[in-house]
MARZA-520964 format. One record per residue: residue in three letters; residue number from 0; x, z, y of N, C-alpha, C in turn. Coordinates in Angstrom, 1 decimal. Atoms other than C-alpha are relative to their C-alpha. Example, Ala and Ser with C-alpha at 12.3 -4.5 7.8 and 13.67 -1.06 7.14 Angstrom:
2
aa_i_nxx_nzz_nyy_caxx_cazz_cayy_cxx_czz_cyy
ALA_0_0.9_0.0_-1.2_12.3_7.8_-4.5_0.9_0.0_1.2 .
SER_1_-0.9_0.0_-1.1_13.7_7.1_-1.1_-0.8_0.8_1.1 .
//
This chain:
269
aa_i_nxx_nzz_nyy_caxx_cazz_cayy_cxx_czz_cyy
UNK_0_-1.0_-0.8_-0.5_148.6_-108.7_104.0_-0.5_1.4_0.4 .
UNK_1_0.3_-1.5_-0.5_148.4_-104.7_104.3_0.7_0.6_1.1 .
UNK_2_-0.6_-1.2_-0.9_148.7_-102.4_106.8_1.0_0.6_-0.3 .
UNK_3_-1.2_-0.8_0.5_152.2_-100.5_106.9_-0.6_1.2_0.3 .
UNK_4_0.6_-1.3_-0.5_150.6_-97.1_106.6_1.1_0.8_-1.6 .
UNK_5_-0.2_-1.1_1.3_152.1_-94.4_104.1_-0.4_1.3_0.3 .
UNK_6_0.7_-1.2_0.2_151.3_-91.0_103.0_0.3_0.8_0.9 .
UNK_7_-0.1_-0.4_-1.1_152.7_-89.5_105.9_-1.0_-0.2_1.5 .
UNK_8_1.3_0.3_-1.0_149.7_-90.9_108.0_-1.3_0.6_-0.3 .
UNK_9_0.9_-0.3_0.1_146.7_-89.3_108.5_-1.4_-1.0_-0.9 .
UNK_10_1.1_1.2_0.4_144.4_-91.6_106.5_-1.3_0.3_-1.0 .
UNK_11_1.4_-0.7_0.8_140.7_-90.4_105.0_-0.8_-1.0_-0.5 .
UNK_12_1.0_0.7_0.7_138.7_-92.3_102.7_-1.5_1.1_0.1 .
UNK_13_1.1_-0.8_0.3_135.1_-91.1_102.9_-1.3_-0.5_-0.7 .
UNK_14_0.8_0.9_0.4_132.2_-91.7_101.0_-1.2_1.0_-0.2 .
UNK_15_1.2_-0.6_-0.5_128.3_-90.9_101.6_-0.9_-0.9_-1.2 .
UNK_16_0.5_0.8_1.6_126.7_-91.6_97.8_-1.7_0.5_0.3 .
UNK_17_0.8_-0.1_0.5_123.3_-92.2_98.3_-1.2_-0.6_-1.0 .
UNK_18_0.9_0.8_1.0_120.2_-93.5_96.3_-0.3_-1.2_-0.1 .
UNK_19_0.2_1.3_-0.3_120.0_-96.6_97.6_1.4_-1.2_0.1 .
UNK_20_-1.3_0.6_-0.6_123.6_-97.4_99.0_1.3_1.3_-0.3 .
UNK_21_-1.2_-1.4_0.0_127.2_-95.8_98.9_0.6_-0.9_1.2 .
UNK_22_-0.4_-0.1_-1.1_128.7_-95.8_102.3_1.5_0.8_0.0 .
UNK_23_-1.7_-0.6_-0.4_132.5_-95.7_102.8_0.4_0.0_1.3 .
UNK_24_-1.1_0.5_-1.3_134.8_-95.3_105.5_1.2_0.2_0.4 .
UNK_25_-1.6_-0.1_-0.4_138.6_-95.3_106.5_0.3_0.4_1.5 .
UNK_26_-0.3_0.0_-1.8_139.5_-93.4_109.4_1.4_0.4_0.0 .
UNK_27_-1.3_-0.3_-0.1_142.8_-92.7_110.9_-0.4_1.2_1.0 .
UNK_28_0.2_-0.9_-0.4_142.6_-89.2_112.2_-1.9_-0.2_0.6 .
UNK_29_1.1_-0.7_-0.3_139.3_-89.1_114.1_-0.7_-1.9_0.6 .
UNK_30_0.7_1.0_-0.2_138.8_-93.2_114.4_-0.5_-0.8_-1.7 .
UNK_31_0.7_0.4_0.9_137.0_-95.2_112.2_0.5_-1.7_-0.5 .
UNK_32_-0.7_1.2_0.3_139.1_-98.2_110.9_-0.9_-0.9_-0.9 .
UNK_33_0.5_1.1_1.0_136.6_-99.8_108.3_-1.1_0.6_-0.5 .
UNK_34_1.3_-0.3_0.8_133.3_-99.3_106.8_-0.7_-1.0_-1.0 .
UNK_35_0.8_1.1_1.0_131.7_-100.7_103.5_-1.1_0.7_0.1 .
UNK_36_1.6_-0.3_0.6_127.9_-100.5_102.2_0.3_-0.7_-1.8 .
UNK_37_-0.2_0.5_1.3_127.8_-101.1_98.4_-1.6_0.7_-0.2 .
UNK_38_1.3_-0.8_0.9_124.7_-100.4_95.7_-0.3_0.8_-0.7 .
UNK_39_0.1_-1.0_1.0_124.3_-97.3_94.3_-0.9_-0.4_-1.2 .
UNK_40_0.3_0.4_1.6_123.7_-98.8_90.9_0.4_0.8_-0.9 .
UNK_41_-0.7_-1.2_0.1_123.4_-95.8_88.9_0.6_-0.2_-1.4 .
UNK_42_-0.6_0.5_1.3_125.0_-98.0_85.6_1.5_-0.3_0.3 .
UNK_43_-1.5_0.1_-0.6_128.2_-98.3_87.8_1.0_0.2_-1.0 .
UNK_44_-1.8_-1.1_0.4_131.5_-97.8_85.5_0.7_0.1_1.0 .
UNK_45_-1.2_0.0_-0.7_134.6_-96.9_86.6_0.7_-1.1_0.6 .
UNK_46_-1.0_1.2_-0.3_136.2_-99.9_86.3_-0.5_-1.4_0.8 .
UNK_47_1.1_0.8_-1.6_132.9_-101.9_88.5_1.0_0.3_1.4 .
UNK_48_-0.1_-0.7_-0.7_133.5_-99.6_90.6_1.5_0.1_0.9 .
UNK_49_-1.7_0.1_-0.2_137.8_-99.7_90.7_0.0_-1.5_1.0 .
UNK_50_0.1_0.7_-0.3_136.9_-103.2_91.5_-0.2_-0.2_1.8 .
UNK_51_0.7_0.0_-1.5_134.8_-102.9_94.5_0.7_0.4_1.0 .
UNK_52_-0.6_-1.6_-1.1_136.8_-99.7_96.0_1.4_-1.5_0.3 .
UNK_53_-1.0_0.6_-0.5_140.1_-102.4_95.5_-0.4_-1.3_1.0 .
UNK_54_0.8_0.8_-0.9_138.1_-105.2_97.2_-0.2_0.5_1.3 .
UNK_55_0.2_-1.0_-1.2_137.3_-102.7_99.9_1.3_0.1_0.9 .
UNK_56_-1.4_-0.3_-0.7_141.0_-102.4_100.7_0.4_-1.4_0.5 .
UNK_57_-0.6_1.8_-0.1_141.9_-106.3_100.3_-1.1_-0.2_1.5 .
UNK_58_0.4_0.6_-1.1_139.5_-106.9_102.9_0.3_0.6_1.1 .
UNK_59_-0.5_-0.8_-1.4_140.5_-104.3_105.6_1.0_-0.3_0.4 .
UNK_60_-0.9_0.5_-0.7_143.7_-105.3_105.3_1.4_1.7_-0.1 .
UNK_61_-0.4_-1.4_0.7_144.8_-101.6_104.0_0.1_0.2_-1.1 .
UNK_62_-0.4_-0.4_1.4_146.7_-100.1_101.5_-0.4_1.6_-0.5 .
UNK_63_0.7_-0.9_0.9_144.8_-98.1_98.9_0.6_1.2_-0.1 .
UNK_64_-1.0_-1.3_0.0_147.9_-95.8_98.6_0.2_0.4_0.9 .
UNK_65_-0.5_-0.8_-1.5_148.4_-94.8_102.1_-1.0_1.2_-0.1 .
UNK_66_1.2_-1.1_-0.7_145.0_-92.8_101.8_1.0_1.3_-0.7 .
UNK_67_-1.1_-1.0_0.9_146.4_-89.1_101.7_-1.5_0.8_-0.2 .
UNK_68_0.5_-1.5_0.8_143.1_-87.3_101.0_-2.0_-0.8_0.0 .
UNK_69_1.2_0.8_0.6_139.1_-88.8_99.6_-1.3_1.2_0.2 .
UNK_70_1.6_-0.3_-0.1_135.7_-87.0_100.6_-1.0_-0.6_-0.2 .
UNK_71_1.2_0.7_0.4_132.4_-87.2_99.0_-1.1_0.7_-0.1 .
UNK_72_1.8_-0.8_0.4_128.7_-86.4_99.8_-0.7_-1.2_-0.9 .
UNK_73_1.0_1.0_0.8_126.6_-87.4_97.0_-1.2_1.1_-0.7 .
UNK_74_1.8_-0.3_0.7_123.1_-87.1_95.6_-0.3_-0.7_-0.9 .
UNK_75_0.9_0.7_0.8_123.4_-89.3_93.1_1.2_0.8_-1.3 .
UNK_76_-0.7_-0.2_0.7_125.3_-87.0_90.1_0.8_-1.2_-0.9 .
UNK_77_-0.3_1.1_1.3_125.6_-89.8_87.1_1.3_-1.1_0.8 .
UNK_78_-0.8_1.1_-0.8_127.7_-91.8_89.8_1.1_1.0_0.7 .
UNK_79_-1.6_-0.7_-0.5_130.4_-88.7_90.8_1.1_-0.2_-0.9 .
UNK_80_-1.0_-0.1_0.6_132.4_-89.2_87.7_1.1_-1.5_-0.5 .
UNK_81_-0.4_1.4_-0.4_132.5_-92.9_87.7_1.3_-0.4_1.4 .
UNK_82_-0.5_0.0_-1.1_133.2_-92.7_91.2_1.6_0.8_0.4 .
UNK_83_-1.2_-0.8_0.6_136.2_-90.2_90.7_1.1_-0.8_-0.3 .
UNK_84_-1.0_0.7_0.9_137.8_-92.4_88.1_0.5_-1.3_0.7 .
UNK_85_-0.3_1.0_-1.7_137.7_-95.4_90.8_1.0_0.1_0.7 .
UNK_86_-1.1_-0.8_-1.2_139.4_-93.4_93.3_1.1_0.1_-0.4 .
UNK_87_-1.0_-0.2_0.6_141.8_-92.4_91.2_1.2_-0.7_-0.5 .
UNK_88_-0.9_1.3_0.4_142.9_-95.5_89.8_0.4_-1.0_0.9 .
UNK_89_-0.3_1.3_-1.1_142.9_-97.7_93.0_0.8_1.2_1.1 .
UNK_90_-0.7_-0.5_-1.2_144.0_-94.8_95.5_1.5_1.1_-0.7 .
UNK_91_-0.9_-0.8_0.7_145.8_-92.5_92.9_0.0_1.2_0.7 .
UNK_92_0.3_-1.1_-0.2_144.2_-89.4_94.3_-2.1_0.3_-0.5 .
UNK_93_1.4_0.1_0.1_141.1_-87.6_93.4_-1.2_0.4_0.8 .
UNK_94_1.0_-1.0_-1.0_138.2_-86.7_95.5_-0.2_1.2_-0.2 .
UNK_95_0.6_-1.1_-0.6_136.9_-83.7_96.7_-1.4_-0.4_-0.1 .
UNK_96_1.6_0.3_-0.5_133.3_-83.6_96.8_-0.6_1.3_0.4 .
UNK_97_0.6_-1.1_-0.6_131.2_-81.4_99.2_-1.3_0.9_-0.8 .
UNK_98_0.4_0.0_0.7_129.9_-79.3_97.4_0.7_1.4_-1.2 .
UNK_99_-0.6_-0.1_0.7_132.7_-78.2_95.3_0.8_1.5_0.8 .
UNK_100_-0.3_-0.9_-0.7_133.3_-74.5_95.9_1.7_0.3_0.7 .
UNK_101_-0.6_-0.4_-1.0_136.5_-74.8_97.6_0.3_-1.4_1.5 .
UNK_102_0.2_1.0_-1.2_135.6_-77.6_100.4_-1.5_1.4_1.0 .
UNK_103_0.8_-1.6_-0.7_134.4_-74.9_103.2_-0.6_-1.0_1.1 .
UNK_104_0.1_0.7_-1.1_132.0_-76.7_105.5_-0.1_1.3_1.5 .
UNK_105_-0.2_-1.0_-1.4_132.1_-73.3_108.0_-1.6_0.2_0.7 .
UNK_106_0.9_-0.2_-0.4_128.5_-73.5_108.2_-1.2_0.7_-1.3 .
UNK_107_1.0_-0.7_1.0_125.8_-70.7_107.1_-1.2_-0.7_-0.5 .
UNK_108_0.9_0.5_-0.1_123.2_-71.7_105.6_-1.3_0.8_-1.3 .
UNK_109_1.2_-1.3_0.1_119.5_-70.1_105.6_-1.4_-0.5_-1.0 .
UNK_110_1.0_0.7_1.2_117.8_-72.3_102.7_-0.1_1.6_-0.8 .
UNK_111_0.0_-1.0_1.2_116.9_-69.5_99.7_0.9_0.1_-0.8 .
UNK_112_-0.9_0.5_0.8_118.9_-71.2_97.6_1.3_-1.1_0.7 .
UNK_113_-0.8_0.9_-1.0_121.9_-72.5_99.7_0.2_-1.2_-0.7 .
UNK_114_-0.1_1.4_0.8_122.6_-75.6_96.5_-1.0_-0.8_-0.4 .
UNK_115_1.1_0.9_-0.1_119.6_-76.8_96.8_-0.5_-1.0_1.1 .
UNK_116_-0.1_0.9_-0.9_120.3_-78.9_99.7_1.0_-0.6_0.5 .
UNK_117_-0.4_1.2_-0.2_121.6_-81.9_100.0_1.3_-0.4_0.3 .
UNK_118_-1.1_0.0_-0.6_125.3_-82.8_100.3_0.3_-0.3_1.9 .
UNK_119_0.2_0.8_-0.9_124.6_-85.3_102.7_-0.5_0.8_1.8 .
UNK_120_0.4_-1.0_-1.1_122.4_-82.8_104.7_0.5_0.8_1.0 .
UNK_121_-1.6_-1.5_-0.6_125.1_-79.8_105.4_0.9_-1.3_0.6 .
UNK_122_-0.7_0.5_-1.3_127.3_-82.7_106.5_-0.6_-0.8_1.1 .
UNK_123_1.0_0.6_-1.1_124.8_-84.2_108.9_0.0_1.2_0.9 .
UNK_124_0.3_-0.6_-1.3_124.4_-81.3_110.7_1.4_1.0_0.2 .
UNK_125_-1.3_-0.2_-0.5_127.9_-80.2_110.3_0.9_-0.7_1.3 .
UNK_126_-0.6_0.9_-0.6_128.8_-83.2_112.2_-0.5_0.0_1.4 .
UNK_127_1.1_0.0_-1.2_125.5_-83.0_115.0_0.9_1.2_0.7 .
UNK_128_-0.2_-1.2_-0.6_126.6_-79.3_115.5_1.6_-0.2_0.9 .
UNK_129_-1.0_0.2_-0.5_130.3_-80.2_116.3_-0.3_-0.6_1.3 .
UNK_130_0.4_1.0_-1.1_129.3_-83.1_118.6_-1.1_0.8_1.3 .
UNK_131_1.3_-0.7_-1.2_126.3_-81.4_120.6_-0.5_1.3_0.1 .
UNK_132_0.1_-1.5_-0.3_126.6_-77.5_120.0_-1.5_0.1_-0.4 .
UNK_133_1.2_-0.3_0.9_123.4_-75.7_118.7_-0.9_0.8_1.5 .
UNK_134_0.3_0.9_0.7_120.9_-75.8_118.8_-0.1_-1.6_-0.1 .
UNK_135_0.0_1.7_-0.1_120.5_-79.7_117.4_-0.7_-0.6_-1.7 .
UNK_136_0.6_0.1_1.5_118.0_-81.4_115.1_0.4_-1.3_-0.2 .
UNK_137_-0.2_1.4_0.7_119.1_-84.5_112.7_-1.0_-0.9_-0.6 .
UNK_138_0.3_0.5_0.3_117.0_-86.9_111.6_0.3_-1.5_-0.7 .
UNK_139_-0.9_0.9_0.4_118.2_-89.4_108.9_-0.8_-0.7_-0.5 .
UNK_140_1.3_0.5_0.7_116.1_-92.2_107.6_0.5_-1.2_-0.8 .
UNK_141_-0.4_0.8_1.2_116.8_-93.7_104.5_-0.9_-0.3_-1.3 .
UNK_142_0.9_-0.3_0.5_115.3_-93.7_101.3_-1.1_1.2_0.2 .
UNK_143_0.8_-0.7_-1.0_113.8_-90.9_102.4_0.5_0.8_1.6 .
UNK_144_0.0_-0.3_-1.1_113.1_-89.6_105.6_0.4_1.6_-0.1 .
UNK_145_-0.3_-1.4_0.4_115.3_-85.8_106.1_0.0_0.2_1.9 .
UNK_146_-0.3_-0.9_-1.1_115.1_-83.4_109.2_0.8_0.9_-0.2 .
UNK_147_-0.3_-1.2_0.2_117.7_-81.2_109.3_0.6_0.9_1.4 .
UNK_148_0.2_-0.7_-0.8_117.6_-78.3_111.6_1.3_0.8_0.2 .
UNK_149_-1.4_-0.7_0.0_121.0_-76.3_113.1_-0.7_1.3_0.8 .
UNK_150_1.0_-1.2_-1.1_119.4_-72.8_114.9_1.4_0.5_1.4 .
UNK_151_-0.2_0.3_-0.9_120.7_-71.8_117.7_1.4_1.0_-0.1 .
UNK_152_-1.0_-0.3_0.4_123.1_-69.2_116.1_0.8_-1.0_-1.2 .
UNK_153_-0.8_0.9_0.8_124.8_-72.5_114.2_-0.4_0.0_-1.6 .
UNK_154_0.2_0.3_1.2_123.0_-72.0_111.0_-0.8_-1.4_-0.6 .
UNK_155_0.6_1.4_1.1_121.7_-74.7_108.3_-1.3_0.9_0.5 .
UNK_156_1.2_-0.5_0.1_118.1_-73.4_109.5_-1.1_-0.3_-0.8 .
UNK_157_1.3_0.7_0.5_116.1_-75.6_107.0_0.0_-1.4_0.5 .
UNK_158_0.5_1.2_-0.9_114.4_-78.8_107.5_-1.3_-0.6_-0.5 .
UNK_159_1.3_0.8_0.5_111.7_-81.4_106.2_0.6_-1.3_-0.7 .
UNK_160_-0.2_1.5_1.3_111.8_-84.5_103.5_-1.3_-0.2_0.3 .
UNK_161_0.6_1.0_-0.5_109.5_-87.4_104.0_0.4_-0.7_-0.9 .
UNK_162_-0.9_1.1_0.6_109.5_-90.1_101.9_-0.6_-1.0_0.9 .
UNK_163_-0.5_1.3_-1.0_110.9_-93.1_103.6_-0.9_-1.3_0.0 .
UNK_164_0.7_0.6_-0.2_108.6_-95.7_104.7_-0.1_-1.1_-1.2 .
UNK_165_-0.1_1.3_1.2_110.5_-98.6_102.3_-1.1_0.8_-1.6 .
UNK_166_0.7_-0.7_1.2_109.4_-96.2_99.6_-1.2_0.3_-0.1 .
UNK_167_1.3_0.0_0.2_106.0_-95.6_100.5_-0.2_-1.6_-0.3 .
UNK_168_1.0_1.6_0.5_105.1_-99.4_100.6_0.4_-0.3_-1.4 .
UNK_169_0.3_0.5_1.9_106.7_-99.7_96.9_-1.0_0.5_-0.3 .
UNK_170_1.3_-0.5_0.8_104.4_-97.3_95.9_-1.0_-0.7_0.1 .
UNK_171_0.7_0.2_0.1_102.0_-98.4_97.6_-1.0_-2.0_-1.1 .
UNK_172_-0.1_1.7_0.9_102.4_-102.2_96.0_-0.4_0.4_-1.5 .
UNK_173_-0.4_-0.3_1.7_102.7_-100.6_92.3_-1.2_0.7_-0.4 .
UNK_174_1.2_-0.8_-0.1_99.6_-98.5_93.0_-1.2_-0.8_0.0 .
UNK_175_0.8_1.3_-0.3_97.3_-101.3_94.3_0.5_-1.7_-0.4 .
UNK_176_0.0_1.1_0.6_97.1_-104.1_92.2_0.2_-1.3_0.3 .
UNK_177_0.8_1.5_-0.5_95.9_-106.9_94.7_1.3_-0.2_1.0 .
UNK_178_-1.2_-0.2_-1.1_98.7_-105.6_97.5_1.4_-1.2_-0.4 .
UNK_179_-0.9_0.7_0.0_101.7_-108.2_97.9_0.7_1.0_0.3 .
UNK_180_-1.2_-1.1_-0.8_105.2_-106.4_98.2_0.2_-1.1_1.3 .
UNK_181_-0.7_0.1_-1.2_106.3_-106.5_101.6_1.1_0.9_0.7 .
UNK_182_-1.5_-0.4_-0.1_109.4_-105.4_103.5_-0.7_0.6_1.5 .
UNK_183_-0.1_-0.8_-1.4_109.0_-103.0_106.5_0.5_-0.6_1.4 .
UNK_184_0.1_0.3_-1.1_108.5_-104.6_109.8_-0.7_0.2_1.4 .
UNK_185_1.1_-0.4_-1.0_107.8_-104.3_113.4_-1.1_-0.8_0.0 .
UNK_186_1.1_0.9_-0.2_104.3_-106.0_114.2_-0.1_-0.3_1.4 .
UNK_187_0.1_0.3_-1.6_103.8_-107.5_117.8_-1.3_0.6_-0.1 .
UNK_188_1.3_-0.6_-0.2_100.1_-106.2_117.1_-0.2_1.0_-1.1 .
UNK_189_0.3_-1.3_0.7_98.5_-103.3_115.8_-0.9_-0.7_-1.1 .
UNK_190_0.9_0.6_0.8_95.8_-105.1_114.1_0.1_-1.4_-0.8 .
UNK_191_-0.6_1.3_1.2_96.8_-107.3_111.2_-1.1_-0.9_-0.2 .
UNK_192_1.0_1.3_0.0_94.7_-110.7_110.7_0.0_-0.4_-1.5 .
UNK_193_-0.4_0.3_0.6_96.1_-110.7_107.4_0.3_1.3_-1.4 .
UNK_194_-0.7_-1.1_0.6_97.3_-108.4_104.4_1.6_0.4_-0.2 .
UNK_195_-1.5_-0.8_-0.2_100.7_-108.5_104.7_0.5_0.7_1.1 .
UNK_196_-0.8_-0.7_-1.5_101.1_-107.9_108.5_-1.0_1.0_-0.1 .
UNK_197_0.1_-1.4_-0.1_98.5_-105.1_108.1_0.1_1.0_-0.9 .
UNK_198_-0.5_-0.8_0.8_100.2_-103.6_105.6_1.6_0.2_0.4 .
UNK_199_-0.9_-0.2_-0.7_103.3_-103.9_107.8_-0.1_0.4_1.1 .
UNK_200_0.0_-0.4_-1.7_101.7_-102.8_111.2_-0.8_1.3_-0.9 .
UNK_201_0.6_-0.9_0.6_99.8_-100.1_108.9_1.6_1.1_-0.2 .
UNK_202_-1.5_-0.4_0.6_103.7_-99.1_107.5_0.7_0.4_1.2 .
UNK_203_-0.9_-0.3_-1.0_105.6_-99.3_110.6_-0.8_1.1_1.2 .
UNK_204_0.2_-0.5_-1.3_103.4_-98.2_113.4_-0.7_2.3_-1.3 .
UNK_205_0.0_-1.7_0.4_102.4_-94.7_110.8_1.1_0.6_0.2 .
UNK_206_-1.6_-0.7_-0.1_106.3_-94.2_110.7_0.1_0.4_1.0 .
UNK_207_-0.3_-0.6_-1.3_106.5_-94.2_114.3_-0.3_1.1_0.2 .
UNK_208_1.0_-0.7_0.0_103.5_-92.2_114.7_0.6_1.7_-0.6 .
UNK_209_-0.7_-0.8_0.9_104.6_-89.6_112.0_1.4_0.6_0.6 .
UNK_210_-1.4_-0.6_-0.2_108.2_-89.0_112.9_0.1_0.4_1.9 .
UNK_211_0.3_-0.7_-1.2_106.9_-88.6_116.6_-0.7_1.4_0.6 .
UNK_212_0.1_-1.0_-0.2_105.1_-86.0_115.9_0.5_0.7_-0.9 .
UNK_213_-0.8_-1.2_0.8_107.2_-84.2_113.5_1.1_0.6_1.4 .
UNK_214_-1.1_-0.8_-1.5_110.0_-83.9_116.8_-0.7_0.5_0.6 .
UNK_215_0.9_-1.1_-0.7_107.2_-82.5_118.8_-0.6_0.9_-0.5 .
UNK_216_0.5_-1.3_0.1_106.3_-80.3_116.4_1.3_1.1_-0.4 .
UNK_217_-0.9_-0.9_0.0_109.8_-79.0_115.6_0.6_0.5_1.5 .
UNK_218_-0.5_-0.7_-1.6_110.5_-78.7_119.5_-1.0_1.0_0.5 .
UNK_219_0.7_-1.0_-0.4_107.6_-76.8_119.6_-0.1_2.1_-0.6 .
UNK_220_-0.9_-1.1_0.5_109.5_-74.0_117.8_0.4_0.8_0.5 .
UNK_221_-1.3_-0.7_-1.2_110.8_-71.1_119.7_1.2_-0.5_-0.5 .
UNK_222_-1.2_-0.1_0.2_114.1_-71.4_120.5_0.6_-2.1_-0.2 .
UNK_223_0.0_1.2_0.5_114.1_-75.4_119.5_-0.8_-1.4_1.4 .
UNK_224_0.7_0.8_-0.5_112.4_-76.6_122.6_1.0_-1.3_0.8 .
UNK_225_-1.0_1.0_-0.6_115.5_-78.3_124.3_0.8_-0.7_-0.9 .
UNK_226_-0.7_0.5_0.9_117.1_-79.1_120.9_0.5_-1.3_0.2 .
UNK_227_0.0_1.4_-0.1_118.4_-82.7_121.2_-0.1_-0.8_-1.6 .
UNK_228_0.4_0.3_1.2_117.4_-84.8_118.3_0.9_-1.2_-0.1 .
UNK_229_-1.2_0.9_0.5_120.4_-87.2_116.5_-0.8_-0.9_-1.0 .
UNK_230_0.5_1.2_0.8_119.4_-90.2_114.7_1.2_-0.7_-0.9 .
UNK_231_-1.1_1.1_0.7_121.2_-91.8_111.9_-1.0_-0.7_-1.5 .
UNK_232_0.5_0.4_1.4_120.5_-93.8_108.5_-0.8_-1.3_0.4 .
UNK_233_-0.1_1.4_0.1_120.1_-97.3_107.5_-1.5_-0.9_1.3 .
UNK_234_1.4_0.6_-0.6_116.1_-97.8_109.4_0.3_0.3_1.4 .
UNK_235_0.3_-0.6_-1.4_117.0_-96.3_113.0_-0.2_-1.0_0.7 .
UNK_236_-0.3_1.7_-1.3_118.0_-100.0_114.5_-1.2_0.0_0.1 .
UNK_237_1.5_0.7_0.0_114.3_-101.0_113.3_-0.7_1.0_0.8 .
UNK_238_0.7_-1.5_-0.1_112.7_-97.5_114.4_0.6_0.1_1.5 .
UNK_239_-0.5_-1.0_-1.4_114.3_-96.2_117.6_-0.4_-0.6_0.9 .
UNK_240_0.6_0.0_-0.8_112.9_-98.5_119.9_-1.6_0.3_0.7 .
UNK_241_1.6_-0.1_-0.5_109.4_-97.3_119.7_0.0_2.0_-0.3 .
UNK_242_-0.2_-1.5_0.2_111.0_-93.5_119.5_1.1_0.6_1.1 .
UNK_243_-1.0_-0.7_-1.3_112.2_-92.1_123.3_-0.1_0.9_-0.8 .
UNK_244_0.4_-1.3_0.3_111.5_-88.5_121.3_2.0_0.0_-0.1 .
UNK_245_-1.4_-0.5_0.8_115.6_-89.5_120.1_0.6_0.3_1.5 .
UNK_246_-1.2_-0.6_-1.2_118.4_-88.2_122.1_1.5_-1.3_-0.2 .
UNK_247_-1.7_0.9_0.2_121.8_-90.1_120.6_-1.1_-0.5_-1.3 .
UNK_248_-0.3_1.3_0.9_121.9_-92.9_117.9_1.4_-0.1_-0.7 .
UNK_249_-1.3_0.3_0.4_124.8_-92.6_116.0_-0.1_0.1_-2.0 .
UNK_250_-0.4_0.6_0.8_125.1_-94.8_113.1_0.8_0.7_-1.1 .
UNK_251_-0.9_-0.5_1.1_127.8_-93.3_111.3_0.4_1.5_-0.2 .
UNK_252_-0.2_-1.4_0.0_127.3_-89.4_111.8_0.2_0.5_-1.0 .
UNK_253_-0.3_-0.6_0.9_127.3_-88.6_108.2_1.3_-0.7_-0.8 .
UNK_254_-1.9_0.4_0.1_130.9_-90.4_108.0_0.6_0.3_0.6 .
UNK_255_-1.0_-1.4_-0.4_132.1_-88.3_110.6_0.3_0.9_-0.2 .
UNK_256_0.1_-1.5_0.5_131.0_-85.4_109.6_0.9_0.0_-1.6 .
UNK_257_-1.1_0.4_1.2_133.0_-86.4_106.0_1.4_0.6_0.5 .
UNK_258_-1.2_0.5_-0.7_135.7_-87.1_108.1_0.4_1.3_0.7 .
UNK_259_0.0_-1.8_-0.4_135.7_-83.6_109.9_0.2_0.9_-1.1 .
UNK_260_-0.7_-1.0_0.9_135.7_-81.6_106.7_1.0_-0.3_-0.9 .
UNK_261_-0.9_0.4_0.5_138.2_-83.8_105.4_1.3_0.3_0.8 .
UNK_262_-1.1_-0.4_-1.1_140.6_-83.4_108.1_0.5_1.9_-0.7 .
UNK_263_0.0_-1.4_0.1_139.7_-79.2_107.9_0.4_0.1_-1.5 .
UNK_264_-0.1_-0.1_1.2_140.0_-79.7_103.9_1.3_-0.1_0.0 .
UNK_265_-1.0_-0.2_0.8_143.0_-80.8_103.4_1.6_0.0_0.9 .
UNK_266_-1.2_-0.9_-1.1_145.0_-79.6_106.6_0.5_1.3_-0.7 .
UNK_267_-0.8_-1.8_0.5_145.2_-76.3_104.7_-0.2_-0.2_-1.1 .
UNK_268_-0.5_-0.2_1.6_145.8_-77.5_101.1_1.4_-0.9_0.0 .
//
């Protein structure tokens, strides 16, 4: 049974396409009604794809047509036009993607090349800057690890890439012969007795290490020293308890931030 919603309701489909995962979510103005995870499988069709998106509805309990308007950060190209045709055919509108010179996220930004960073990125700190005023640094940790920086006059100031810990240990497995894959975990000890746990206490306790001093050396920044540092992306749960450096924890910031230029997007179309 569906939700009685129609197009006269505020209702936002969002979606956060990255390399690893695509990340939806359904809000009703500024709440968050439903969230999937799916696999950015980048052989996806359309009609996979139609599938999953209508599955996504059947289970919430919402109707596909009520949505009145579809945002999308993505980094994975070969999967926006699949993804499009999806949308299209299950909600019968088409996305928007950030990105797309008339989606205005209202924030400058002081890269060289402003298109050379990251959809995901700009709405990460679109979303930080809303929530906690500038300055405010993001930290998102997924396939890889991204910092991105807001200055104190509200600009995109830059940031740092990291590749993400899962990703170093593939390499490292694919690189070394003898290495067993293993999956990123905490260690109750530092000193492994074994090759898998010290290739997991080697893995985890560097990440810590590493992303603790990356915040102390971006707070050591003029102008950056009070910054509050925002956490999001799929590793934080595992990660954050061995990282006071964070300030907030919020899960789903780069589905608000969606959700925020969605709102602004298509209030004035």
């Amino acid at each position: 049974m569906t939700t009685d919603l129609n197009r006269t309701d505020k209702l936002m489909l969002v979606a956060d396409v990255g390399n690893t995962h695509m990340v939806f979510g359904l809000y009703d103005d500024t709440s968050l009604l439903a969230h999937w995870r799916l696999s950015s499988a980048r052989d996806n069709t359309p009609d996979e794809l139609a599938w999953q998106l209508h599955g996504m509805f059947v289970q919430s309990g919402y109707a596909a047509t009520a949505v009145t308007g579809i945002m999308v950060a993505s980094v994975v190209p070969h999967l926006d036009t699949p993804l499009a045709g999806a949308c299209e055919r299950i909600c019968g509108l088409r996305p928007v993607f950030v990105g797309d010179p008339e989606v205005k996220t209202g924030m400058a930004v002081d890269y060289k090349n402003p298109r050379e960073v990251g959809a995901d990125r700009i709405v990460n700190a679109v979303a930080a800057r809303e929530r906690f005023g500038s300055p405010v640094i993001v930290m998102d940790c997924g396939t890889a690890t991204t910092f991105d920086v807001v200055s104190a006059a509200g600009h995109y100031a830059g940031g740092l890439i990291v590749p993400g810990p899962d990703v170093a240990l593939a390499a490292l497995c694919l690189r070394a012969a003898k290495l067993p894959e293993v999956t990123l975990a905490r260690t109750a000890t530092l000193i492994g007795r074994d090759t898998a746990t010290s290739m997991q206490a080697g893995s985890y306790w560097a990440t810590v290490d590493a992303l603790t001093g990356l915040i102390a050396r971006l707070r050591s920044q003029p102008g950056y020293e009070q910054a509050p540092v925002v956490a999001t992306g799929g590793l934080v749960p595992l990660l954050i308890g061995d990282l006071p450096c964070i300030n907030h924890h919020l899960p789903y910031l780069t589905l608000d931030g969606l959700n925020l230029l969605a709102d602004r997007h298509f209030s004035s179309h």
